[in-house]
Backbone bond lengths (Angstrom), bond angles and torsions (degrees), N, CA, C in turn:
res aa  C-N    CA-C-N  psi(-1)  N-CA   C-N-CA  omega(-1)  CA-C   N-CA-C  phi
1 X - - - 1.443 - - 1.522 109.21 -
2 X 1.262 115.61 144.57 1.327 118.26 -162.56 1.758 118.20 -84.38
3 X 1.067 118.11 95.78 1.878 115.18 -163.86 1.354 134.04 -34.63
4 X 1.532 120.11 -25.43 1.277 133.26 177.59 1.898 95.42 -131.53
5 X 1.732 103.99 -175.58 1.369 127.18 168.42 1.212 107.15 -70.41
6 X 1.270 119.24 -43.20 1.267 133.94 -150.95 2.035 95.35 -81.44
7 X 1.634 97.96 -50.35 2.196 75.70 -179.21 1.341 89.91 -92.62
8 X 1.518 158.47 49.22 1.273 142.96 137.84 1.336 94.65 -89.10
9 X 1.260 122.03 -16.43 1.897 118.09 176.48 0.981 103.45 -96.59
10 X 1.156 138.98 -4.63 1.564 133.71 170.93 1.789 113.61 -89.88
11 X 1.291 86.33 -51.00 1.894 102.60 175.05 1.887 99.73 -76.59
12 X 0.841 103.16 -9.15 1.684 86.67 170.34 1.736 120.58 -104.76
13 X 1.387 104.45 -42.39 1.645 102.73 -173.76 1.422 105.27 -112.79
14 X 1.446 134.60 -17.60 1.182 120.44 -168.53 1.499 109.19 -99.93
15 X 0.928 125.66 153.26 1.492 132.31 151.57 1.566 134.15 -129.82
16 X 1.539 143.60 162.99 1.470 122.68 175.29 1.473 111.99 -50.63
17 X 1.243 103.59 149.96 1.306 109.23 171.45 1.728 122.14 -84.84
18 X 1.098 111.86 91.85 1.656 122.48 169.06 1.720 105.65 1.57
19 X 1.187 105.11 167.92 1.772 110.13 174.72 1.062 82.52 -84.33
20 X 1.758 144.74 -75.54 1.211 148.85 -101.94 1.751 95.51 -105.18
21 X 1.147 146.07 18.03 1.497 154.71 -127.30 1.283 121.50 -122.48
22 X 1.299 120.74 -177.32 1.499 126.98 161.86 1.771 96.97 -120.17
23 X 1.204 123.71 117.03 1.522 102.85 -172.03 2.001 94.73 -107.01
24 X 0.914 99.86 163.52 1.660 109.37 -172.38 1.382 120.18 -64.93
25 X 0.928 123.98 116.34 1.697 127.53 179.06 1.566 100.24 -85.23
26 X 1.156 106.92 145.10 1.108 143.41 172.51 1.603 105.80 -10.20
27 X 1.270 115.00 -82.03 1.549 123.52 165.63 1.467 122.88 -50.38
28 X 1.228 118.77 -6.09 1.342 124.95 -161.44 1.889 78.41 -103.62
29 X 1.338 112.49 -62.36 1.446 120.62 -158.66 1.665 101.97 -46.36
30 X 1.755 108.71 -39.15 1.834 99.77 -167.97 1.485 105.12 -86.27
31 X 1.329 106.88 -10.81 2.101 114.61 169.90 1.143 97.27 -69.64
32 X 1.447 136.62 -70.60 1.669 125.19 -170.28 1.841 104.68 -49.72
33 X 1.532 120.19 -47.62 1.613 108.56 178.61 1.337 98.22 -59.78
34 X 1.205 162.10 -42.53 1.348 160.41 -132.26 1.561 101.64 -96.26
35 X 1.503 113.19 -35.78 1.267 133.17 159.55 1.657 111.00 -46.76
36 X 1.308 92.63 -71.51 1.297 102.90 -149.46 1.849 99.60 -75.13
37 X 1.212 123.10 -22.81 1.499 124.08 171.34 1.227 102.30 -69.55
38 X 1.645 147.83 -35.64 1.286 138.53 172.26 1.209 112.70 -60.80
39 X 1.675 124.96 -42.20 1.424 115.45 171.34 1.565 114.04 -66.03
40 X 1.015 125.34 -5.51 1.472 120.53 177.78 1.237 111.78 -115.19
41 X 1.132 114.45 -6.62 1.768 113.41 155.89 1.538 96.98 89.48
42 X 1.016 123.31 14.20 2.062 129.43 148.79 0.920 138.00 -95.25
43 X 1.324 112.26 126.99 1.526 129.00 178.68 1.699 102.35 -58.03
44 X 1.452 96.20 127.03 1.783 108.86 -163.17 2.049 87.62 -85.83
45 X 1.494 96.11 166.11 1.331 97.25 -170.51 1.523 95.50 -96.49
46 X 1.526 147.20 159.91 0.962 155.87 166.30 2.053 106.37 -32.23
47 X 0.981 107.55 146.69 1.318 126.94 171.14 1.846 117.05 -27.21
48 X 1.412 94.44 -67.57 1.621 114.48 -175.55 2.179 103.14 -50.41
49 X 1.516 84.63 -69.71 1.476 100.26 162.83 1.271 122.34 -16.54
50 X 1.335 116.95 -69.71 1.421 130.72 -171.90 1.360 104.52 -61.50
51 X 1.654 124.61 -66.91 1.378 124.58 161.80 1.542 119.69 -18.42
52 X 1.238 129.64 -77.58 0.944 158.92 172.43 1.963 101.62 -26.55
53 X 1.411 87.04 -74.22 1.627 94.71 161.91 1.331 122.82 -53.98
54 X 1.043 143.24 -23.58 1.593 154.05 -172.16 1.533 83.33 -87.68
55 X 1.236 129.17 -83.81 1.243 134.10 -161.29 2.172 113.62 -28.12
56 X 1.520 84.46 -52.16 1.545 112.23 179.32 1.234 101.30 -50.29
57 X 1.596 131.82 -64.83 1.395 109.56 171.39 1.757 132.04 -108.76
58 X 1.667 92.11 65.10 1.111 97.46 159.00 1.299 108.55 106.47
59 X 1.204 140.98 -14.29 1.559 138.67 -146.21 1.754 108.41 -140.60
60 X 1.611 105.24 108.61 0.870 92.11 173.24 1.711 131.26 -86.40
61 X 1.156 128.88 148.01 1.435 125.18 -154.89 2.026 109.29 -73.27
62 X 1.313 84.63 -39.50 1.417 100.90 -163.38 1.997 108.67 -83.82
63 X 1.637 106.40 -2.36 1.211 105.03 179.08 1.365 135.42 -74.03
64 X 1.192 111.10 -18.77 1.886 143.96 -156.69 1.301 93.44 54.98
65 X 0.967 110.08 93.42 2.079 85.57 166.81 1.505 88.71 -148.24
66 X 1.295 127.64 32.86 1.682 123.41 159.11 1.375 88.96 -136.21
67 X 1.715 95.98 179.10 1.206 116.52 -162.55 1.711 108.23 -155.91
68 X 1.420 107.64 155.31 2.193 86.58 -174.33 0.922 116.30 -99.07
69 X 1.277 143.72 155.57 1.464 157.21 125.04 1.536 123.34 -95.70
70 X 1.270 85.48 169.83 2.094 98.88 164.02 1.794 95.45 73.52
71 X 1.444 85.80 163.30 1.844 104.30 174.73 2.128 106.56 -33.36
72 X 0.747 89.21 -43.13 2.056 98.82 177.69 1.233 94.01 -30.40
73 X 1.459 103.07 -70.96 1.375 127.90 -171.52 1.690 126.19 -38.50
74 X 1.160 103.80 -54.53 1.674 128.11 178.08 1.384 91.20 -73.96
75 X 1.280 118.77 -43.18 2.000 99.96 177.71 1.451 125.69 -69.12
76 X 1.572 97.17 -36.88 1.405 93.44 173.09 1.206 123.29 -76.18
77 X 1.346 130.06 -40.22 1.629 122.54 153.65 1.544 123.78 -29.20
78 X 1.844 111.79 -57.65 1.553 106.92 -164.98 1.988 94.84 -75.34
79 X 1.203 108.29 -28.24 1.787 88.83 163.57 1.404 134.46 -79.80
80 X 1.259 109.39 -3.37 1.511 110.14 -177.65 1.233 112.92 -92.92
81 X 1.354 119.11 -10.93 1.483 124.26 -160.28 1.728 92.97 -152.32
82 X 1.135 127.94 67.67 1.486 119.66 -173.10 1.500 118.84 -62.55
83 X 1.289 111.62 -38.05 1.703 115.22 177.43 1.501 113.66 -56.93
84 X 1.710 110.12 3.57 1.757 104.05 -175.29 1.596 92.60 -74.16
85 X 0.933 121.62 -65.72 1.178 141.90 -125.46 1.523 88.81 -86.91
């Protein structure tokens, strides 16, 4: 079970980012949590916060080196781009 919000959002939507990829920038990474706290019905913590928290276990934000999956994923797409859907 995942110890905080923060690695149940890691172990749920993120994954490494492939060689061959688009891997998540920075702003992209706290849009998929922003995602993924609306599907779970939590108020996401401010921007800095989250960073900060990413950093804490392990991950730096600004590196790309994840990539998204899971429902997070499909939310943050059909909101980033609304005319897809």
């Amino acid at each position: 079970m995942a110890s905080s919000p923060f690695q149940q959002f890691l172990s749920e939507s993120t994954a490494p980012a492939p060689a061959t990829g688009e891997p998540l920038p920075a702003d992209g990474l706290y849009g998929l949590y922003v995602s993924w706290a609306f599907l779970h019905r939590i108020t996401p913590h401010p921007e800095a916060a989250f960073h900060s928290a990413m950093r804490r276990h392990g991950v730096n934000p600004r590196a790309r080196t994840l990539s998204m999956t899971g429902p997070a994923a499909v939310d943050y797409i059909l909101n980033s781009y609304p005319g897809v859907a």
